[in-house]
Steps between C-alpha positions, in 0.01 A plus 500: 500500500803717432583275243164497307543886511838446327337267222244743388749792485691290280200377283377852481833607362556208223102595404624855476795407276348251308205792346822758491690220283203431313349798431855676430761232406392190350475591088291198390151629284271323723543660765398847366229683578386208740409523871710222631426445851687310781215338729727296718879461567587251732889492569650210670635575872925472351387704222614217258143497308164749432212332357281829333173493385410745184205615371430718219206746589290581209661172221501191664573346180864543448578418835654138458739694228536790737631216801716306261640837387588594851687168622672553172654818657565358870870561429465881388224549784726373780819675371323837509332446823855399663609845349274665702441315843746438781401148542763218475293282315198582241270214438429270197167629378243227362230713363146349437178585391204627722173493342325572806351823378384314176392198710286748734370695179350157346354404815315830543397492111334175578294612778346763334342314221353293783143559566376438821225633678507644875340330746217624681732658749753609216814291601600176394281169548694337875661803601417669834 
């Protein structure tokens, strides 16, 4: 349990450093005036590798450029995190999309052009 505690302090503080770097540091166009978000980091237990998800609230459709732009700068992202942690090791970062938000949006646009009638009762046919 201890340990578990210990990952998600350490998660929580790459996710911190990774909006700081991007929204402060990194000079590439695309990421300006974007809301790059980092839905999941999940950091190997000897801190060798972090697999983050990104997604881009608002413009989904730069994100594969936005991704590729980021693993470009793994080398400039770690250096500036090790500037700024105390831990012996900082993680290879594999960035990669999440289109979960997108995904979810679709999903709900398609079942609200559907057009189905309540049931005498007002729930779905089968449910009790």
């Amino acid at each position: 349990m201890p340990d578990d505690i210990r990952m998600k302090r350490i998660e929580a503080f790459f996710r911190e450093e990774l909006a700081r770097l991007v929204s402060r540091e990194l000079r590439d166009p695309i990421f300006e005036s974007k809301i790059i978000s980092f839905s999941e980091i999940d950091v190997s237990r000897d801190l060798s590798n972090a697999n983050v998800r990104v997604t881009v609230l608002g413009d989904e459709s730069r994100l594969t450029e936005i991704v590729k732009a980021l693993n470009a700068a793994t080398s400039f992202i770690r250096s500036e995190i090790m500037k700024v942690s105390d831990f012996r090791k900082v993680p290879k970062f594999r960035f990669h999309e999440d289109r979960t938000i997108e995904t979810a949006s679709k999903i709900e646009s398609i079942l609200d052009t559907l057009d189905i009638p309540p049931g005498e009762d007002g729930g779905l046919k089968g449910s009790d």
